[in-house]
C-alpha positions, 0 to 999 in steps of 0.5 A, a space after each residue: 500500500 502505498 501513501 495517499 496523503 499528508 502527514 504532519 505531527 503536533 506535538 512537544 519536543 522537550 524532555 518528553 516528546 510527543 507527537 499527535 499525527 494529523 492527516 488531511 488537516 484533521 488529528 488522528 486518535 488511536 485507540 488508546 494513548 500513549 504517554 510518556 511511559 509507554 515511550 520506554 517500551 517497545 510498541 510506543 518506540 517503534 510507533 514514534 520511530 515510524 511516524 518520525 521517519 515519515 515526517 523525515 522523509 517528508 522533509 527532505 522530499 520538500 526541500 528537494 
């Protein structure tokens, strides 16, 4: 599957950052939250490692 849309993230990026993704102008809500702790596990790591790649990306192909 390839992506369809845009992505930002809005979020802290001090001591305990946190990104909410937005698609289409619009936040995107998971089932459940995630804090700070859950950043420690494994799950919440690849989740915010994901996203962040993504927005990476994003960046670089826009300063292309």
């Amino acid at each position: 599957m390839k992506p369809t849309g845009n992505l930002e993230l809005h979020g802290r990026t001090d001591e305990s950052p946190m990104g909410v993704p937005w698609i289409d102008g619009r936040p995107y809500c998971p089932k459940r939250s995630y804090g700070p702790d859950d950043l420690k596990r494994g799950e919440g790591q690849t989740l915010m490692a994901r996203l962040l790649a993504v927005a990476a990306e994003d960046a670089e192909a826009m300063e292309s």
